[in-house]
N, C-alpha and C positions, 0 to 999 in steps of 0.2 A: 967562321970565315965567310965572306961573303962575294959572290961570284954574280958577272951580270946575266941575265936571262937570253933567250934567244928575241924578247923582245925590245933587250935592250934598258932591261931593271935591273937593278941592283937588288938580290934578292939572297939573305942567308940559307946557307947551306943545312942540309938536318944532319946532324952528328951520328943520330942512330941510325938512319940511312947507310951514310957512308961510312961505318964502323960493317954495317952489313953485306954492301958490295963491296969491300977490301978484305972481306975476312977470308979465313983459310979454311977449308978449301973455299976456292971463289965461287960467287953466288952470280949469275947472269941475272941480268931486267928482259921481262919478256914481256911483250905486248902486243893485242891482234894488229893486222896489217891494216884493220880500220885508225888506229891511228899515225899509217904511213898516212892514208890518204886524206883523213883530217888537216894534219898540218900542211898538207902541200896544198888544201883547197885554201885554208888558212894565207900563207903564202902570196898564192894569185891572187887574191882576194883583197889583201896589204902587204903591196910589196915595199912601201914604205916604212912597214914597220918590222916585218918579218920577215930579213934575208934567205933565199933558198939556202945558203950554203950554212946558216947557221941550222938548220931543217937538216941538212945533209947531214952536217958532223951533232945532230941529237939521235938522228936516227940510228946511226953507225954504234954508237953503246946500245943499243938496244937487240937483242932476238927478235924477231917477227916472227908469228907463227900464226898457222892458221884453228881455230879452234873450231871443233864439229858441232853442226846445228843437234840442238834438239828437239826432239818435235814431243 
């Protein structure tokens, strides 16, 4: 199936992806809060191509978490 992107592509869906965040028990997408701040620099940056709200509702499936440095 194929779904448009947040920048406005038509881009197919991965099957084994979304076999793995539907399956039972549910599996969360988790990613650092650096890529909260990515796409919003992203965003301001082309707001022409990258609507904040479609930013909003990518972020909203996702966990944000912070991960410990390592030294």
């Amino acid at each position: 199936m194929a779904v448009i992107s947040p920048l406005g592509r038509r881009v197919l869906e991965s099957e084994p992806l979304l076999q793995a965040l539907t399956s039972d028990p549910p599996r969360h997408l988790v990613a650092s809060w650096l890529l909260h701040t990515e796409l919003h620099c992203a965003a301001k940056r082309h707001p022409h191509v990258i609507a904040i709200e479609a930013i909003t509702a990518a972020l909203e499936s996702v966990d944000l978490v912070d991960f410990p440095v390592v030294t």
